[in-house]
N, C-alpha and C positions, 0 to 999 in steps of 0.2 A: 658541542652537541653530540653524542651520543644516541646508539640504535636504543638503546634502554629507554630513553629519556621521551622517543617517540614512541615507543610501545607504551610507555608509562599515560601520554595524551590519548590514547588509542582507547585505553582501558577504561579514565576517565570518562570521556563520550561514551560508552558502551555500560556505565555505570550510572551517569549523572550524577556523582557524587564523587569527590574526592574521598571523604569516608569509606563510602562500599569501595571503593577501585581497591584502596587501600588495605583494605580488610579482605578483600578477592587475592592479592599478589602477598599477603602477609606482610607487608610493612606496614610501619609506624605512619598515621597521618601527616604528621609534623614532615617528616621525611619524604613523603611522598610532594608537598605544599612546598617543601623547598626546591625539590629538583625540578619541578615547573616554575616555577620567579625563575631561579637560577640561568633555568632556558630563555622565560620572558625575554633576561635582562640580556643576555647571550646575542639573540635575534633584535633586539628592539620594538620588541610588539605584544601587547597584551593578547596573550590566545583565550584566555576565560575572562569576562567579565562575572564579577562577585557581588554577590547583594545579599539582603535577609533572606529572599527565596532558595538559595542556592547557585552554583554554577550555570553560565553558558558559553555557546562558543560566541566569540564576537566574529563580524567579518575577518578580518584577518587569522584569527585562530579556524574558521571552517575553509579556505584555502590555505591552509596549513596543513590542518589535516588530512587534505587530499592527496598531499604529498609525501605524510607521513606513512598514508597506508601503501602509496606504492613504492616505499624506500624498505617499507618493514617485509613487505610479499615478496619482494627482489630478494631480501635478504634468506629470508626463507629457503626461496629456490636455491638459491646457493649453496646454504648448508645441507639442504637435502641432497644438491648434486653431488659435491666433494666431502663435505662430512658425514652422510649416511645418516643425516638425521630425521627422526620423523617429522613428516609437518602438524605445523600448529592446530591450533583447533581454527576450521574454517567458520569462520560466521556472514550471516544474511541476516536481514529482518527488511520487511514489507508489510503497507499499510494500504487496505485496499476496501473498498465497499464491495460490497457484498455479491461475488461474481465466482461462480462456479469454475471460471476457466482458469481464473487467478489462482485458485487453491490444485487443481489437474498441473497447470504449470508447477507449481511449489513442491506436488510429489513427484513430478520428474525431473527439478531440481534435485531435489533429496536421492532418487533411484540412482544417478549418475554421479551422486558426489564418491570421488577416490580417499575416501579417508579417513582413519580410524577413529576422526573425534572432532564432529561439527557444531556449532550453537547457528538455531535457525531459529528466526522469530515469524510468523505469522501473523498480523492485525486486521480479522474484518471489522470494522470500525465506521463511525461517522466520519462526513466528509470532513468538518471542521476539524477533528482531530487529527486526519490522514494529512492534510497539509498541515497543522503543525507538528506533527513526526516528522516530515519529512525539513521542516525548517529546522529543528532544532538537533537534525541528526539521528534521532531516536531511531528512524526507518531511514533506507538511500532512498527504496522505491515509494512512490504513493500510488493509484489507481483510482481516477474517478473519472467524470465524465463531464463535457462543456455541450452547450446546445446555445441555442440564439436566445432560449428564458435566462438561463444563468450565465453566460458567457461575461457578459460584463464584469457584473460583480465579483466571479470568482476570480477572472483573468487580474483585474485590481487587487484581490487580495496576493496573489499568485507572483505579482511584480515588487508588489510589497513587501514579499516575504522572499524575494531571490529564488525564484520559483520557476523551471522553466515544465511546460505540458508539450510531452513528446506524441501524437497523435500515433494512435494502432487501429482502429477501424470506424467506419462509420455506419449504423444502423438503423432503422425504422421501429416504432413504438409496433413491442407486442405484448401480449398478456401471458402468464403463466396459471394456466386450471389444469386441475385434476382430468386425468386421462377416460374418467369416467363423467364429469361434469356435460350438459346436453350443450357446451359452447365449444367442447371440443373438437366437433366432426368441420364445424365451419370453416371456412374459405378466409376470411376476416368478421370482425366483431364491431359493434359501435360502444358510444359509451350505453346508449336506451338498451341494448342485451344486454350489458354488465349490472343496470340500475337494481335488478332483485338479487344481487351476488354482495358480498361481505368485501367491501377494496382492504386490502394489507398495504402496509406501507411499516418502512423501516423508520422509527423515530430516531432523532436528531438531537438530544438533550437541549443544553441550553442554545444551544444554536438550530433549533427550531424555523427556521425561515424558508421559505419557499424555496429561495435560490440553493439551500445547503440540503433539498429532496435529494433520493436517490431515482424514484421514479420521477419521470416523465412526467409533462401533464397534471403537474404538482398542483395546479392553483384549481382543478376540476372540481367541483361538487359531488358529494359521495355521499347517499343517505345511509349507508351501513360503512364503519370506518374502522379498522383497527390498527395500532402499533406493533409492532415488534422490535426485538433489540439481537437476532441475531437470525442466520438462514434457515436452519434446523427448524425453526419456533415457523416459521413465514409458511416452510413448505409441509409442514403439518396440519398448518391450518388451512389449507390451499386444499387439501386433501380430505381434510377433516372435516371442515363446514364450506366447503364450494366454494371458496375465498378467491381471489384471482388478484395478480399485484401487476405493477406494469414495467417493463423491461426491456431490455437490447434484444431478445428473443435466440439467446444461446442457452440452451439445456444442455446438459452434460447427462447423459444416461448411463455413463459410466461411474457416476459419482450419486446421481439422481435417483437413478432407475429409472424405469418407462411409466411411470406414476403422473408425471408430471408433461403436459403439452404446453405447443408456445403457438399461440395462436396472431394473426396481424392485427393489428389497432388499427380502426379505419377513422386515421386523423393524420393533417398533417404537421409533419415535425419531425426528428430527427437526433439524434444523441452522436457524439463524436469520444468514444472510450481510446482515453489516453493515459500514461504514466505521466507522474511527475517529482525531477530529480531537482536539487540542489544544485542549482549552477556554480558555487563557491567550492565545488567540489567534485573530481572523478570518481566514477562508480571503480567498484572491487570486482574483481575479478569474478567472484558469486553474483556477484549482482548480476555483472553483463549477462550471464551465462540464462539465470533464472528471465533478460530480457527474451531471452533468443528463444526460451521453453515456451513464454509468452506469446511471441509469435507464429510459430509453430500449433500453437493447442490454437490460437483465433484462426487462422489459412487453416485447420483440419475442419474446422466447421464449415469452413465454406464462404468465411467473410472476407473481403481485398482488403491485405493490408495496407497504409498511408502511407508507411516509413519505415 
């Protein structure tokens, strides 16, 4: 086994493709296909299962990998300490619904990174998707959220999938309207104020189902209804036709501007916003880091953090 042979697995997952890894490092396919069996047969363990779809990691190849990244980062440090070499290109990627604090954290990732040459991935995304990024390696982190509607289900697919949900705060259903909308000025709102206002809600593709909402309160009845498929589109129209969508009730007006109020929802219920990692596998060293930015941007709003 070889440091080569682990960076080679590295690149793979970060490729999904033997192909691209291949064509990324300049070697020949063939060559690259062999120094993995080679490894396989080395270790005793199949790390990709192979099919007509493409590559994945099996259980044993995703603690593999977990190892592989903290054999290759060690190494790193090393060279950088005694060989004067510069470090690698750092890489992140997170998969998260669609949360203002998620992305405030990811820029103060990026503001503090020491390094001449990072790849960072961003994904605000469906929830369905955010847990399979994160099972399949594609993302460490995921971001979404459990309450007592979804909790089951999701917690089931969550176990399923070698999934563990790290809890970062808990919060009360609020509405986000236009700073100039006449729901603004209130104390809290019902849904009978909301009933002449336009609900936004983030669509879900094919995983469409109650439990895979991003708002709250998912199963309510709404005589005015629209989709959106990313934040930009949500809080334009929030602004633009008096729309209001329902959420943890964190604004970011540093990213937002003051355009946007987060008013209380007078119902009860309750959302529990957590990460979720890959139990088959230690986070990187970016990851943790972009954890701790996480925590910091949710305690500067004012929320207790769980853990």
């Amino acid at each position: 086994m070889t440091l080569q042979q682990l960076k080679y697995i590295i690149k793979i997952v970060e490729c999904r493709s033997i192909t691209e890894a291949a064509r990324n490092i300049y070697i020949s396919q063939p060559a690259l296909s062999n120094s993995v069996k080679e490894l396989e047969n080395e270790l005793g363990i199949e790390i990709f299962s192979r099919n007509t779809k493409g590559i994945s990691l099996t259980p044993e190849g995703a603690e593999f990998l977990s190892y592989a990244r903290q054999v290759v980062e060690q190494a790193d440090l090393l060279e950088q300490r005694y060989m004067h070499k510069k470090p690698v290109r750092q890489l992140c990627s997170v998969s998260t619904q669609h949360y203002a604090f998620a992305v405030n954290a990811f820029c103060n990732l990026i503001r503090q990174t020491d390094s001449d040459e990072y790849e960072y991935t961003l994904r605000e995304t469906r929830t369905y998707e955010i847990i399979d990024d994160v099972r399949n390696m594609k993302s460490e982190i995921g971001i979404i959220y459990l309450n007592d509607f979804n909790k089951k289900v999701l917690s089931k697919l969550l176990k399923e999938s070698c999934l563990e949900f790290i809890p970062l705060f808990t919060a009360s259903p609020h509405v986000f309207v236009s700073a100039a909308c006449g729901l603004a000025g209130k104390k809290s709102v019902t849904f009978e104020d909301l009933e002449p206002y336009p609900y936004l809600s983030f669509e879900q593709g094919d995983f469409n189902s109650f439990y895979f909402s991003e708002e709250m309160q998912s199963t309510a009845a709404h005589r005015k209804s629209v989709h959106v498929s990313d934040r930009g589109t949500l809080f334009n129209l929030i602004i633009g036709i008096d729309g209001y969508t329902i959420s943890s009730g964190i604004v970011t007006s540093d990213l937002n501007g003051s355009q946007i109020v987060s008013v209380p929802l007078d119902v009860a219920d309750s959302m529990t916003v957590g990460y979720i990692t890959n139990s088959r596998t230690a986070l990187s060293q970016c990851a943790q880091t972009y954890v701790r930015e996480l925590k910091l941007c949710i305690s500067g709003y004012g929320c207790s953090l769980l853990s």
